[in-house]
C-alpha angles and dihedrals in degrees: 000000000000134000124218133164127237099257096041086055092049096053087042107028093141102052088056091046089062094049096049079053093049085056102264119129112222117208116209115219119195113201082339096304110113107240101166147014123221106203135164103264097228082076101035117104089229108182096178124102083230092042094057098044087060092049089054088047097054083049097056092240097116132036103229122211121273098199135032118273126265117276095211139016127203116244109231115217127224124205117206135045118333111265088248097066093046088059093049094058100047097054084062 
């Protein structure tokens, strides 16, 4: 496990990222206090709906999205009678 400053990560982020890829957990330290831990996320307890989607992703369960989702969808009209009352009918 291996220790780096704030200001060292930001000027080689991708080097540590490799290294996080590669299985090794990264510990941030902030004036020599730890504040954060970089680790692979097949070995991270990740509790959040976002978190675990990631972790599926890295395992090549799930396929992620490669664009932002849509800001509006067209509503799409129906003519006739509501569904509802469809179903209703037909279980007489």
């Amino acid at each position: 496990m291996a220790t780096v400053g704030i200001k060292q990560l930001k000027n080689q982020l991708t080097q540590y990222l490799r290294r996080t890829k590669g299985g090794e957990e990264i510990i941030v330290t902030e004036r020599g206090k730890p504040i954060a831990i970089i680790q692979p996320l097949r070995s991270a307890d990740i509790g959040s709906r976002e978190g675990r989607l990631a972790q599926l992703g890295a395992q090549g369960r799930v396929a992620l999205p490669t664009r932002p989702p849509r800001k509006r969808v067209r509503l799409v009209k129906v003519s006739g009678p509501p569904l509802s009352a469809i179903i209703l009918e037909d279980r007489r």
